[in-house]
C-alpha positions as YAML, in Angstrom:
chain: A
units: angstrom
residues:
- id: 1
  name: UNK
  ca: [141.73, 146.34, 108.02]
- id: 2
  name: UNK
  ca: [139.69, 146.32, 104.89]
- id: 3
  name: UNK
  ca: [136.14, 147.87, 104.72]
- id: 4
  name: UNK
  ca: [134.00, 145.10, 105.52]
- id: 5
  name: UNK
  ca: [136.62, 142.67, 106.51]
- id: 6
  name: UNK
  ca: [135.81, 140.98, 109.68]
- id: 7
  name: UNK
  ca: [138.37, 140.38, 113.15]
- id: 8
  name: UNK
  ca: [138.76, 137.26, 114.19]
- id: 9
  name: UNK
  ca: [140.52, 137.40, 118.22]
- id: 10
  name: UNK
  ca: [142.44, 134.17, 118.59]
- id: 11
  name: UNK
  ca: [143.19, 133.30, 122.22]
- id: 12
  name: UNK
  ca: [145.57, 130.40, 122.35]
- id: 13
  name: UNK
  ca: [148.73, 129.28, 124.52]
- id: 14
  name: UNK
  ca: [150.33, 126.96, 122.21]
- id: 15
  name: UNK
  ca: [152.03, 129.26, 119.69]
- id: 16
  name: UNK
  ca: [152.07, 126.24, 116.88]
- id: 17
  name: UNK
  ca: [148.40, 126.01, 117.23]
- id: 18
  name: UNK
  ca: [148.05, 129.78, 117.44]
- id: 19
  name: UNK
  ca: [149.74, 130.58, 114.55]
- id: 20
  name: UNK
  ca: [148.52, 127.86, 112.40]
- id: 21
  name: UNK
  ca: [145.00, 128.86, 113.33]
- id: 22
  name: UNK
  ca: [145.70, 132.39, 112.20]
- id: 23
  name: UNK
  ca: [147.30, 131.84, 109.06]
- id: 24
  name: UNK
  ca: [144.33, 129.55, 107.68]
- id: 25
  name: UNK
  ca: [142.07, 132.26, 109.01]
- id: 26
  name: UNK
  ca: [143.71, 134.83, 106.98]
- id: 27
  name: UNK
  ca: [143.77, 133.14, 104.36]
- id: 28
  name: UNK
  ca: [140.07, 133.02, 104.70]
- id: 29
  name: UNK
  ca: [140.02, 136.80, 103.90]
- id: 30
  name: UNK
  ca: [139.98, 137.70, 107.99]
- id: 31
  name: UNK
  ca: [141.54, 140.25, 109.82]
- id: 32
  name: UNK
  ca: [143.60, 137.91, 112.64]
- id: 33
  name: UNK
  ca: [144.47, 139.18, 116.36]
- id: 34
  name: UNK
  ca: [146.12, 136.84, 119.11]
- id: 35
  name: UNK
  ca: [146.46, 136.45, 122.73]
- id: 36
  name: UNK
  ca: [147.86, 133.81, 124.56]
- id: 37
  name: UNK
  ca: [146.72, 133.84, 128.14]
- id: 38
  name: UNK
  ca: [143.61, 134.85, 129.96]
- id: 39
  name: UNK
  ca: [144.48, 138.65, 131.05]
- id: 40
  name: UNK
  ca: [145.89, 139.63, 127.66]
- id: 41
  name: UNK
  ca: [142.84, 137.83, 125.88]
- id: 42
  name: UNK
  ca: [140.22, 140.00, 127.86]
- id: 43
  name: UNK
  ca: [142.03, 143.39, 127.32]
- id: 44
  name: UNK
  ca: [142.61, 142.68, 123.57]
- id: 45
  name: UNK
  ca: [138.73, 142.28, 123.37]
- id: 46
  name: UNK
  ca: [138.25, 145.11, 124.72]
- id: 47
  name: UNK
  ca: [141.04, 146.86, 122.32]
- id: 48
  name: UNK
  ca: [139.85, 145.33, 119.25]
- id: 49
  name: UNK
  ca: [136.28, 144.31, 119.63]
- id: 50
  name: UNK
  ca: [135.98, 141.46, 117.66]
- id: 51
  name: UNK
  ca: [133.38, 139.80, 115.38]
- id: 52
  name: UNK
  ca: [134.63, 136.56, 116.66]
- id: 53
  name: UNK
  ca: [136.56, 134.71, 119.19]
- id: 54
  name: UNK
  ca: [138.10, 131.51, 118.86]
- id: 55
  name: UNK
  ca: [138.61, 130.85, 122.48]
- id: 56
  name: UNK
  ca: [140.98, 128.02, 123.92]
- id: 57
  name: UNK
  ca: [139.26, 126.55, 127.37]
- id: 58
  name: UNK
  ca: [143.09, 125.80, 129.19]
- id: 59
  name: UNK
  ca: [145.03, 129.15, 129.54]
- id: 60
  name: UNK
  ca: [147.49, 130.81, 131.49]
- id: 61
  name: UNK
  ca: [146.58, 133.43, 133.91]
- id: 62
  name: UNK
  ca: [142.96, 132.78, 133.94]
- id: 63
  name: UNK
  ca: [141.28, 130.24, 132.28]
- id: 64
  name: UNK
  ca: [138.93, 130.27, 128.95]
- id: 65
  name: UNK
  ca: [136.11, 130.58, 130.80]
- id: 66
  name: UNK
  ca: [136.63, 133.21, 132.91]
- id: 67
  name: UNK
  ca: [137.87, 134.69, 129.43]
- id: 68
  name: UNK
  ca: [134.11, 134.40, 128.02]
- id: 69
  name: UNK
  ca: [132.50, 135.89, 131.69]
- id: 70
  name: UNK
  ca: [134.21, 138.85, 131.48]
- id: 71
  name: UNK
  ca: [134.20, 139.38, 127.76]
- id: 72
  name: UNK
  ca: [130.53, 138.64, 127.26]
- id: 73
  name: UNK
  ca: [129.77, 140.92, 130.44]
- id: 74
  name: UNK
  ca: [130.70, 143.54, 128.22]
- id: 75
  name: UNK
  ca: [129.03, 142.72, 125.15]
- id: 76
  name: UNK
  ca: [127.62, 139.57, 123.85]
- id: 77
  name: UNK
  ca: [130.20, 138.40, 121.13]
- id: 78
  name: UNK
  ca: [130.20, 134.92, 119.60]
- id: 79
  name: UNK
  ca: [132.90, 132.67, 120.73]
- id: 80
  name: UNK
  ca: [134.08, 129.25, 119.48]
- id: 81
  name: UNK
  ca: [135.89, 127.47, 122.24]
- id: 82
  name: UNK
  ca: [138.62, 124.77, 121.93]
- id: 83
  name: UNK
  ca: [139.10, 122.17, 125.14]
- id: 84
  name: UNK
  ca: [141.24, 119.15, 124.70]
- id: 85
  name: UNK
  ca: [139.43, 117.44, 127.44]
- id: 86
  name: UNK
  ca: [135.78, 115.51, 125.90]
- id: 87
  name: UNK
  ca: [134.36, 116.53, 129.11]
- id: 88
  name: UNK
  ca: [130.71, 117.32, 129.13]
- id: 89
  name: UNK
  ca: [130.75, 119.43, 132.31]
- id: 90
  name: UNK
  ca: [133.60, 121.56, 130.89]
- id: 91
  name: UNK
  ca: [131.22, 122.40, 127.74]
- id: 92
  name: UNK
  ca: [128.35, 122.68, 129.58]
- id: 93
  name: UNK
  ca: [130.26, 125.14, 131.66]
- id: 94
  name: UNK
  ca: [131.49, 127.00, 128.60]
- id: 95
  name: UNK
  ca: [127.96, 127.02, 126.50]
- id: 96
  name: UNK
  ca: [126.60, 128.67, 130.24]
- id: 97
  name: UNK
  ca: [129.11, 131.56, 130.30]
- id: 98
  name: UNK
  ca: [128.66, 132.42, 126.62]
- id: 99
  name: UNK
  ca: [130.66, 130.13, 124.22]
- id: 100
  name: UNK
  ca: [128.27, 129.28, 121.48]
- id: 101
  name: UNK
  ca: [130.02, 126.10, 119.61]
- id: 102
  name: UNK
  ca: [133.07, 124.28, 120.69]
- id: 103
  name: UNK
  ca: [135.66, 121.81, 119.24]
- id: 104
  name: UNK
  ca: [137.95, 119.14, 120.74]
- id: 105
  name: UNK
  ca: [141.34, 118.83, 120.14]
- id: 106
  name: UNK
  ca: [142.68, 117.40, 118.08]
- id: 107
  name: UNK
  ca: [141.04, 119.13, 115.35]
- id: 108
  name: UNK
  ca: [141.02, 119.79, 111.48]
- id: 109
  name: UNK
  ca: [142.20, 123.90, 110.33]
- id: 110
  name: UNK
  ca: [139.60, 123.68, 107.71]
- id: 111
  name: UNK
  ca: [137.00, 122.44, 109.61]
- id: 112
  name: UNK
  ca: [137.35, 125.22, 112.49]
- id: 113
  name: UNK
  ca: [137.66, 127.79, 109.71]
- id: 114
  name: UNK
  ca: [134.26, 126.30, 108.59]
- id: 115
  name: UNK
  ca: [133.09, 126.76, 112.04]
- id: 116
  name: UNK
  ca: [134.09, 130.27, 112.22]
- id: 117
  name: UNK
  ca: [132.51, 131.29, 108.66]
- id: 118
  name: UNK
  ca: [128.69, 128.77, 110.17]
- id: 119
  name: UNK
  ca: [128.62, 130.94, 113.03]
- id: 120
  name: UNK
  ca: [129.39, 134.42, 111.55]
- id: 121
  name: UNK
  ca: [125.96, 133.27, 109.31]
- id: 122
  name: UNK
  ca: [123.69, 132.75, 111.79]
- id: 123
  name: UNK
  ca: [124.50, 136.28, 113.31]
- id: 124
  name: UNK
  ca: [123.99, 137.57, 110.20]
- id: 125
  name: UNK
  ca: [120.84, 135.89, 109.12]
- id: 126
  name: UNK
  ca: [119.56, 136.90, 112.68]
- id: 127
  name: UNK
  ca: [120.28, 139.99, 112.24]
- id: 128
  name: UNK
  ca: [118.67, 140.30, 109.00]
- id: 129
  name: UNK
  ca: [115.62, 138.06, 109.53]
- id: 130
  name: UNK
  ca: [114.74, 139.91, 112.62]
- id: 131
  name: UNK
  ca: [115.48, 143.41, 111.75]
- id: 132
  name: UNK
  ca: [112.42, 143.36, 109.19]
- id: 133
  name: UNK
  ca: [110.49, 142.89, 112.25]
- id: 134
  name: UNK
  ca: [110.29, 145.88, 114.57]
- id: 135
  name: UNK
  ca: [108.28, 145.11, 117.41]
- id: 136
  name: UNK
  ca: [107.34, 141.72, 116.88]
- id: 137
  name: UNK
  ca: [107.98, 140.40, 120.76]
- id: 138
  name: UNK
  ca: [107.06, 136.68, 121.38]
- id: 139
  name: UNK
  ca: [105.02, 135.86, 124.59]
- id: 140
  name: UNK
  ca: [104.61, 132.25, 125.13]
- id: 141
  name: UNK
  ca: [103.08, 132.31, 128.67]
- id: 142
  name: UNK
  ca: [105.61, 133.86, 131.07]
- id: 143
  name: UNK
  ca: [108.31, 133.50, 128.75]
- id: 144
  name: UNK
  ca: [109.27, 137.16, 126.49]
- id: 145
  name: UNK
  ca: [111.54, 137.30, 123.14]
- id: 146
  name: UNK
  ca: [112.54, 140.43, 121.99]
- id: 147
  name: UNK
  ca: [113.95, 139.27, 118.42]
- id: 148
  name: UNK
  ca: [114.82, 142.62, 117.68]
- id: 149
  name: UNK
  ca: [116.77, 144.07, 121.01]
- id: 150
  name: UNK
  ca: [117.95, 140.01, 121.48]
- id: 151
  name: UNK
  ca: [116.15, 140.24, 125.26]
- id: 152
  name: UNK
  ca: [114.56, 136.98, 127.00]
- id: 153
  name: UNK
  ca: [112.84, 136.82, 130.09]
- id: 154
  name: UNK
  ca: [111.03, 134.71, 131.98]
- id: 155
  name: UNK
  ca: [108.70, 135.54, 134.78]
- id: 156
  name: UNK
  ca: [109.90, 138.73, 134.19]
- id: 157
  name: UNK
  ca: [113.38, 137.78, 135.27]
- id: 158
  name: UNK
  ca: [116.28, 138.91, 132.25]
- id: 159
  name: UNK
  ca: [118.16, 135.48, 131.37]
- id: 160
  name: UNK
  ca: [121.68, 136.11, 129.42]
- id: 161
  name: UNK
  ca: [121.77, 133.97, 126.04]
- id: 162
  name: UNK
  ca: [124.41, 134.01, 123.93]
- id: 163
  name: UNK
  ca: [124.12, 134.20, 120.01]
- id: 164
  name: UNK
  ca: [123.34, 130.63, 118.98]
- id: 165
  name: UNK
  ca: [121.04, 129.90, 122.17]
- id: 166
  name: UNK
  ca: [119.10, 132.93, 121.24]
- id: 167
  name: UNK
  ca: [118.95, 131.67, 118.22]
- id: 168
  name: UNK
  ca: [117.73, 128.07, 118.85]
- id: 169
  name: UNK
  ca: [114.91, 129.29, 121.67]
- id: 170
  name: UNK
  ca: [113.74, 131.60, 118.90]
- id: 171
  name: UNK
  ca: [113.42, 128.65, 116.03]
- id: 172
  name: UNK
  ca: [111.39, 126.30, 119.13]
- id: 173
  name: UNK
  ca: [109.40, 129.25, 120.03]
- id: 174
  name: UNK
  ca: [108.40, 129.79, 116.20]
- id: 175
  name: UNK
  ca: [106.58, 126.35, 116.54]
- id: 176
  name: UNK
  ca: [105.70, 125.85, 119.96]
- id: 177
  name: UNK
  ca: [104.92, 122.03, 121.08]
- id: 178
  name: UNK
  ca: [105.68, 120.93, 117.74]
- id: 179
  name: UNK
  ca: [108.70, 118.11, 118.12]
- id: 180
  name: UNK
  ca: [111.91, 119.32, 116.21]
- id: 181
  name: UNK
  ca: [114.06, 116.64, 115.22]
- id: 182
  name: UNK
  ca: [117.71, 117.14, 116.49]
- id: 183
  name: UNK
  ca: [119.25, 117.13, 112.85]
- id: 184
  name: UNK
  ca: [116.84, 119.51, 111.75]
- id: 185
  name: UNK
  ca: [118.13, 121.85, 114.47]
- id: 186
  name: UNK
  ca: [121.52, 121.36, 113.45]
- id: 187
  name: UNK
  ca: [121.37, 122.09, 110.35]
- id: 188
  name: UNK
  ca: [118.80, 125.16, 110.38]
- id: 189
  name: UNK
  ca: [121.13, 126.60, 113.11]
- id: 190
  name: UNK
  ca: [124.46, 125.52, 112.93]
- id: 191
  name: UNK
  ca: [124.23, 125.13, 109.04]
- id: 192
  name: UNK
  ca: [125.86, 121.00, 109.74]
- id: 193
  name: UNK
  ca: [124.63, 118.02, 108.54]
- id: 194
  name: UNK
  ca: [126.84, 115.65, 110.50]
- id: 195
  name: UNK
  ca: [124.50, 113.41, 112.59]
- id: 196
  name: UNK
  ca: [127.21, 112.64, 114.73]
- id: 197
  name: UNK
  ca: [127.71, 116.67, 115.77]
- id: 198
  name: UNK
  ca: [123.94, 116.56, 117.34]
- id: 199
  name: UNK
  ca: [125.35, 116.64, 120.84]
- id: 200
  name: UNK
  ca: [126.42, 120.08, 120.12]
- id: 201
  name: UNK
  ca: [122.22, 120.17, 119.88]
- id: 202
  name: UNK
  ca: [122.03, 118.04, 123.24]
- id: 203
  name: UNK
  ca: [124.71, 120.90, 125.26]
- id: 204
  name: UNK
  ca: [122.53, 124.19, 123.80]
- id: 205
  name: UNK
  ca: [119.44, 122.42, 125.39]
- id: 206
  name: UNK
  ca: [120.98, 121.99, 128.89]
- id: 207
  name: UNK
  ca: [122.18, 125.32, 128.75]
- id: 208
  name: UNK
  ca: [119.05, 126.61, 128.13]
- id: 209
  name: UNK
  ca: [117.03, 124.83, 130.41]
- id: 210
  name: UNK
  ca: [119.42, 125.76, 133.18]
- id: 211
  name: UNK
  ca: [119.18, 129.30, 132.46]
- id: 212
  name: UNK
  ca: [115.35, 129.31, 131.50]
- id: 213
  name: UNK
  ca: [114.11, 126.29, 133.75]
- id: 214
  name: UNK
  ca: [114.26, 123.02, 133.05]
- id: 215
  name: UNK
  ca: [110.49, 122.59, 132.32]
- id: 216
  name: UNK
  ca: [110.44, 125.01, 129.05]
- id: 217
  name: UNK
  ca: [111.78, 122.31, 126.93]
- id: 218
  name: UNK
  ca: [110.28, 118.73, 126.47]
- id: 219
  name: UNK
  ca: [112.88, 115.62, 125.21]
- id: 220
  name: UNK
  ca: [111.17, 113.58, 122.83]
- id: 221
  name: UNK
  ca: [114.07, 110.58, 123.17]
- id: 222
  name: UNK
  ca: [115.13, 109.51, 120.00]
- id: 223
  name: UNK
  ca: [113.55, 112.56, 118.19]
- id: 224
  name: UNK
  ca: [114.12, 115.99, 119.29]
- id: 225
  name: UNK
  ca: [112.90, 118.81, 121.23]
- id: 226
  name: UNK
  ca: [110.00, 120.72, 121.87]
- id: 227
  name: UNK
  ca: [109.18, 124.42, 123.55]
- id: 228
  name: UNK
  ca: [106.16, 123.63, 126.07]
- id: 229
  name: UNK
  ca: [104.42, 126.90, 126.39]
- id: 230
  name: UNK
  ca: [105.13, 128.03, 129.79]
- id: 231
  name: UNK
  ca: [101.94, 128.89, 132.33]
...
């Protein structure tokens, strides 16, 4: 592995898909490992420690999700997950054990590689933006951000995020009651400008609002969202 270069873990049953994902990734300059069921995914992350994991929902073994549980117990990584079911309870179940974007099959290479490279940005510009800030806590009411540790709490009660949630509570909580549309939020945090992608948007929200309380954040139908300031 080059200096620099980062690991992309692959977790994928379908050795056609596996493969074909890994070469395009490679060819994107990455550093490619793969795993094929649920038990071998979790111990390669643990072998490897990846920068990224491109996670599919249906496995052997154990399934993608209890992949992400037991992965992101041990420390928070970012994780695209694949499902070839459009079922909103299955993503809402993955975004709420720590998948932070997620793509039905059948989908394009390039556009998952794009995927991969949008999300690797936004932990680096968070990373960045917030490490110039030492000390710089946000306290809306009951509800604490820690940009620089990544810790939320609320009513003094730890709540896990993953990346891009931490992310999008953070960009709310920057501009507290103020209505942000949903395609501004897309493309400030996931970098897209595809209108029709803003129920990725829509799944982040629930997620958040189940682990944070469904009152924090106020739906502004046919607009956006806004972070009420919590008593």
């Amino acid at each position: 592995m080059r200096e620099g270069q980062r690991r992309i873990l692959v977790v994928e049953d379908e050795l056609t898909i596996a493969e074909s994902i890994a070469a395009r990734l490679r060819a994107e300059g990455f550093e490619v490992e793969l795993a094929h069921d649920g038990p071998s995914a979790v111990a390669k992350a643990e072998q490897v420690v990846p920068d990224l994991i491109v996670l599919d929902l249906m496995l052997p073994g154990f399934d993608g999700l209890e992949v992400c549980r037991q992965v992101q117990a041990h420390r928070p990584v970012p994780v695209l997950m694949l499902t070839a079911r459009d079922d909103e309870t299955d993503l809402l179940v993955g975004l709420a054990v720590g998948a932070d974007d997620y793509m039905t099959k059948p989908f394009s290479i390039r556009e998952l590689a794009a995927r991969v490279h949008a999300l690797l940005r936004r932990v680096d510009r968070s990373v960045d933006h917030f490490g110039k800030r030492p000390g710089s806590t946000i306290v809306l009411g009951d509800l604490e951000i820690d940009p620089v540790e990544r810790r939320v709490q609320r009513a003094g009660e730890p709540a896990h995020l993953t990346p891009t949630e931490f992310e999008l509570l953070a960009h709310l909580a920057g501009r507290p009651r103020a209505v942000v549309p949903r395609e501004r939020l897309l493309s400030e945090i996931w970098g897209w400008t595809d209108p029709a992608a803003t129920r990725t948007v829509d799944s982040h929200i629930k997620a958040l609002r189940r682990k944070l309380g469904a009152d924090l954040i106020r739906t502004v139908h046919g607009v956006g969202y806004a972070l009420e300031v919590p008593k």
